[in-house]
N, C-alpha and C positions, 0 to 999 in steps of 0.2 A: 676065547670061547669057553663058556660053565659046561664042565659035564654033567649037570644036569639032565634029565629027560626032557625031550619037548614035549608040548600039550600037545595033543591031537584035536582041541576045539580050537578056531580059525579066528580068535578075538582077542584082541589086549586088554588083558588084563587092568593095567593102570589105564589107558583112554578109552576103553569099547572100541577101538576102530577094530576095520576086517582086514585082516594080515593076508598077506602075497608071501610069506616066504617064511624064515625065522625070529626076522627083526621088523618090532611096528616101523612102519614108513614117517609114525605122525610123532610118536615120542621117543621111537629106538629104544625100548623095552624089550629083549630077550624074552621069546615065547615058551618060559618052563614050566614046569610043573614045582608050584607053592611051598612045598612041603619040601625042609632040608634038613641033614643030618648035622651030625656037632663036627663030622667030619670036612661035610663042605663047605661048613662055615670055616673051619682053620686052613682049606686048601684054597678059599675064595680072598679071606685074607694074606696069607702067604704069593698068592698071585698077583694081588693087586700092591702089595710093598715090591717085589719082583718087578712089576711092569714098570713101574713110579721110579724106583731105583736104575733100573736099564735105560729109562728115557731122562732121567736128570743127569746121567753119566756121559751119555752120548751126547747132550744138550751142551756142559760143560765143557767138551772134546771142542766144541763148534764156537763157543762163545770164547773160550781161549786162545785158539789156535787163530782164528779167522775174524780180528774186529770186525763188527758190522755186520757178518753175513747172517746170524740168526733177526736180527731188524728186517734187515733187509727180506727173508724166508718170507717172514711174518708178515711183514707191507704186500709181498707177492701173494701172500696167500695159503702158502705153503705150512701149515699150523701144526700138522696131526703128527708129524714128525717127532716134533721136539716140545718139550717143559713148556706148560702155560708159562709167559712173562710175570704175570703180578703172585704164579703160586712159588716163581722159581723168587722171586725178589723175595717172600716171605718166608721160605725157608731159609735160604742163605744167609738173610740179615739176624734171622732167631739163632742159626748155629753160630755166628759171626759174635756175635754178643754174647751170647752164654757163655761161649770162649773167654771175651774180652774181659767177664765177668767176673769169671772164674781165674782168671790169673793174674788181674789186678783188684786186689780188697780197696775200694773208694777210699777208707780210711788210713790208708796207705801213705793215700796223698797229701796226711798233714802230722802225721806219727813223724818223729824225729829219730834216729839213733840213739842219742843220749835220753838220760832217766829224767821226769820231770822232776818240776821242785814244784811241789803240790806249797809247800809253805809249812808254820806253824800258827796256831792260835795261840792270843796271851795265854789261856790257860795249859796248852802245850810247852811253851816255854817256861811259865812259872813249875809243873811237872819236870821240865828237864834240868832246870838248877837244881831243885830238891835230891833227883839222881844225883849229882854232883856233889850233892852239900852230904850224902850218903856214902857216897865215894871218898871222898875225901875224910869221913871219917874214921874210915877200915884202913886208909894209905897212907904205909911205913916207908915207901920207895922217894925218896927226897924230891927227885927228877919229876917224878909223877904226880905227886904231890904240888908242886910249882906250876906244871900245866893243866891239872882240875883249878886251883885258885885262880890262874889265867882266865879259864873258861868259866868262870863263875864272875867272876870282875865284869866282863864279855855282858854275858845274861844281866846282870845288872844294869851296866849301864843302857843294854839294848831296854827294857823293860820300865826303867825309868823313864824312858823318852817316849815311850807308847804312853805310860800313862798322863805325861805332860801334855802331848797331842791328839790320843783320841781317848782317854780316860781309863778307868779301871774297869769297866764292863763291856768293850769294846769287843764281839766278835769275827773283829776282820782278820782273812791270814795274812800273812806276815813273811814271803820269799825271801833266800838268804839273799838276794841284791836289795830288798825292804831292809832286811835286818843290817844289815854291814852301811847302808844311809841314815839307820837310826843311830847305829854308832858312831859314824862320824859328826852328828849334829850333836850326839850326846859327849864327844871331847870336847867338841868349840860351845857348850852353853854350859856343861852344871859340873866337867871332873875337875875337883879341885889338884889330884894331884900331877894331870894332864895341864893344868894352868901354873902349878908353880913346878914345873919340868922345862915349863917355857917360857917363864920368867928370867931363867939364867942365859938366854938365847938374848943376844941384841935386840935393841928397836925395831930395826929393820926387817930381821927374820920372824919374826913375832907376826909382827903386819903382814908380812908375804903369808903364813901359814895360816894365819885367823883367816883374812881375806880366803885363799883356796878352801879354807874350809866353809866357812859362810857362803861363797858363791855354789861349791859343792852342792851342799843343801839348798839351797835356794833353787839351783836349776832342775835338783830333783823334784822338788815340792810345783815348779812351775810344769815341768815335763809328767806328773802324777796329771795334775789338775787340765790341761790339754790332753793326755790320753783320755781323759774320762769327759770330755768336752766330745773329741772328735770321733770316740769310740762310738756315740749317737748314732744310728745309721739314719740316713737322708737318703728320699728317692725325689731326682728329679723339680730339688725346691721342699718337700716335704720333710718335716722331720718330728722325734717325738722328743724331745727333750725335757719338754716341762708335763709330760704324760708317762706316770711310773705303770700304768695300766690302762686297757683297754676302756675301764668304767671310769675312770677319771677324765679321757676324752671325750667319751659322751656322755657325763654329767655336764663336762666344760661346756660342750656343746648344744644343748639342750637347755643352759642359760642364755645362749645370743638368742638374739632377734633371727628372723627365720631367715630373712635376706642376708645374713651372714654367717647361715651356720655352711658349711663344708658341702658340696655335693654328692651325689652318690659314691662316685668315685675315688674323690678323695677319702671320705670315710672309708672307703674298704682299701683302699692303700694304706692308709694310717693305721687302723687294722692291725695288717701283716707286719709292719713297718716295728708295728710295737711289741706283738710277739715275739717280733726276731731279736728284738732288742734285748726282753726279756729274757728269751734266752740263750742272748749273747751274755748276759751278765750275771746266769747263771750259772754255765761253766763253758767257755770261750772254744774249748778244745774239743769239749762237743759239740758245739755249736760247727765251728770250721770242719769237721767230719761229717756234720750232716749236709752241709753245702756241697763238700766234695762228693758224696754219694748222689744229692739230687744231679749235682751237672754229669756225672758220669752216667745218668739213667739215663739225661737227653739226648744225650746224643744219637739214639735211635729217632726221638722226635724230631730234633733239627733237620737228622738226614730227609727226615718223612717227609718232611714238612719244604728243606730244599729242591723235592726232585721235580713236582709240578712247576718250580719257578727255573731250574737249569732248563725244564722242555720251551719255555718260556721263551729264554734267551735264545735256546736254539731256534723257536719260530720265526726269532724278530731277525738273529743273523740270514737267516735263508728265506727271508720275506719274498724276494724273488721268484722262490719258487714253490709258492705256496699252493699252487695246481697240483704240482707233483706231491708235495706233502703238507699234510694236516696236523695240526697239532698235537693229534694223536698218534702220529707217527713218530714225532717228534719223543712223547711221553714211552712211546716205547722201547727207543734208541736208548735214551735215559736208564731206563731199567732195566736193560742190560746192560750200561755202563755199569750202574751201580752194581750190579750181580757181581760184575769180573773182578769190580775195586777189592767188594767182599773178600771172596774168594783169594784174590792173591793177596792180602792183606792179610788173612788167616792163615794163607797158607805161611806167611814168613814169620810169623808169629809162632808158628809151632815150631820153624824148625829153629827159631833163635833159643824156645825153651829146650831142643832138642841136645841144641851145643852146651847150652848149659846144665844140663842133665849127664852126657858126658866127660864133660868135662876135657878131652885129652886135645891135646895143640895143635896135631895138625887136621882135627876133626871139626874143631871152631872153624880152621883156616878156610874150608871146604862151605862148610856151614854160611862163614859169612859172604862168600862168594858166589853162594846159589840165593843169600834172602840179596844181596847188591845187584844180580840180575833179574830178581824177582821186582824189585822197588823200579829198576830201569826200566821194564816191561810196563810197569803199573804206570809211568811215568807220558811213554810214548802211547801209551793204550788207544788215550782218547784220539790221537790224529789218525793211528792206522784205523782204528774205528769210522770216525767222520770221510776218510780216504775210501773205506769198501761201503758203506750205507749211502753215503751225497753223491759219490763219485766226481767232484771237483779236482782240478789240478791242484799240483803240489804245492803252490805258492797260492793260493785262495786259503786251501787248506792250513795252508803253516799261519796267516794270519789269521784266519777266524779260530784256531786253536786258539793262540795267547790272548784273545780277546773272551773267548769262553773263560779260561783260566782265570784272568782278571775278575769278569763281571761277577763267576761262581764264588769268586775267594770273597769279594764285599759281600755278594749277598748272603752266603755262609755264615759270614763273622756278624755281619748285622740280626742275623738269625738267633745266632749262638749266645751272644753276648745282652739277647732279649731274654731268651731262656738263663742266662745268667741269675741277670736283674730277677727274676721269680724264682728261682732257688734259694737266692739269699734271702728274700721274704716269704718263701714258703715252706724252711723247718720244720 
């Protein structure tokens, strides 16, 4: 109750009706007086986080402790009590995930330990011989001296064999596993003194070493030309291979006959298809960052998006007794599953950064003992759940659990891996 003053005129305000008491009958409007201070706006707020805090806490107590029994409240009737269902699902999955968000960086999930090898450009390597050829002419040290002409021999031969295969204006990069395959094509085709080092070698050995080296290269150049074949991305039959850009498809397209140009659909799959393409071949490692960032965002979608189809499956197992419960009942069992998953999901979450924050050994040990009865809890959740909300016996219940589990787990993954499919095409 606002300590505000009451009005002493007998009319609501927000409807015109004529009040009986403090509170309208017709919209439950509080009969005060208009005019507030800055005061009772910070003590009407602070009240209303209070009340909202007291009743998602005690809401919690219920929805933990006693599967089923807030469903169950709710079906009865009993509401005023505890947390709206759809405001309690919306908090819990927003702090659930800003969590989740926050302690896993999406781009996490495709960063490596080790340093990349970005590559060289011919013109980076023609620059690093030159260091060499500079080096080597200030270098009095014998030993050191030996290994700069090494590594200039090295750059030679790599650099000779770029220009014989993709010419002298070529700005493609060049990874040291590129570069260590141009040198071995560059022993077995042009070093002369790589060929008479092996001229003193038998028949035999000669053919065995040319062969590994020839097939070397060859498997390479076949395995280059297949990555960049299958690198293509294809949805579902579609693909853009002979489409370096969006306007080169629909120019393509725009020359057939109208009965064979693409449909709506497919043009806007081809579309995507060819962005993605684009820029997958623009730089590969961002590209896989940004797919692992979209599938990490869905998964609030998917959830969304599963829980009217879990109420679904629960209609059809308890079809029987569909007098007793509506689908709506059913939607709202649901959502307090989902709330508890939440909830205890997050909470083992924290305390696993907890132990690692810590760090000390018998503090993990403790640690991992409380998120292993947490995960068990989470595990059995749903039967003690379906056990206090259907009140079926235990062996109904034990089967229509694992049939729940089943049907949820397809329709999840069929869910998930749709949302996939539009991440990778929607970069």
């Amino acid at each position: 109750m606002s300590h505000l003053k009451e009005r002493k005129e007998k009319n609501c305000l927000n409807c015109q009706a004529t009040l009986y008491g403090r509170y309208c009958h017709v919209c439950g409007q509080e009969n005060l007086e208009p005019k507030e201070t800055v005061w009772h706006l910070v003590t009407h707020f602070f009240n209303d986080i209070t009340h909202f805090d007291g009743k998602f806490f005690s809401t919690v107590k219920y929805l933990l402790r006693k599967p089923g029994f807030l469903s169950a409240e709710y079906m009865a009737g009993r509401r005023a009590s505890y947390l709206n269902p759809i405001r309690m699902y919306v908090f819990t999955s927003a702090i659930f995930f800003l969590l989740l968000f926050a302690m896993k960086d999406p781009k996490d999930m495709v960063n490596s330990s080790s340093t990349p090898d970005k590559g060289e450009t011919l013109a980076e390597l023609k620059h690093d011989r030159a260091d060499l050829k500079k080096e080597l002419a200030g270098d009095d040290d014998y030993g050191d001296s030996v290994s700069t002409r090494g590594s200039i021999a090295k750059l030679d031969m790599e650099l000779a064999a770029i220009k014989e295969i993709y010419g002298d204006t070529t700005t493609r990069t060049f990874t040291s596993k590129d570069q260590g395959l141009l040198l071995v094509r560059s022993i077995g085709d042009s070093l002369p003194e790589a060929k008479e080092l092996l001229s003193e070698l038998p028949k035999k050995a000669q053919d065995k070493i040319y062969g590994n080296i020839h097939r070397i290269a060859k498997k390479s150049e076949d395995t280059s030309k297949a990555a960049n074949d299958d690198s293509r991305m294809s949805f579902f039959g579609l693909n853009s291979d002979h489409y370096p850009s969006q306007e080169a498809y629909d120019s393509a397209q725009n020359k057939l006959p109208g009965d064979l140009r693409d449909g709506w659909l497919e043009r806007v799959t081809m579309h995507k298809i060819i962005a993605a393409n684009v820029e997958f071949d623009r730089d590969r490692k961002a590209y896989f960052s940004h797919v692992a960032e979209n599938i990490m965002h869905s998964i609030p979608k998917v959830l969304f998006v599963s829980l009217p189809l879990f109420a679904l499956i629960l209609n059809i197992l308890y079809f029987r007794r569909k007098k007793q419960f509506f689908y709506v009942d059913h939607g709202i069992f649901a959502i307090h599953l989902y709330c508890a998953t939440f909830i205890l999901t997050m909470t083992s979450l924290l305390l696993y950064k907890l132990g690692n924050l810590v760090g000390l050994g018998w503090f993990k040990v403790v640690i991992g003992l409380l998120i292993f009865g947490l995960c068990l809890w989470t595990v059995i959740y749903l039967y003690r759940a379906m056990r206090g909300f259907y009140r079926q016996g235990r062996f109904k219940t034990f089967i229509k659990y694992f049939l729940i589990c089943w049907l949820a787990f397809i329709v999840n993954s069929i869910i998930f891996v749709i949302f996939i499919l539009l991440s990778v095409v929607s970069v």
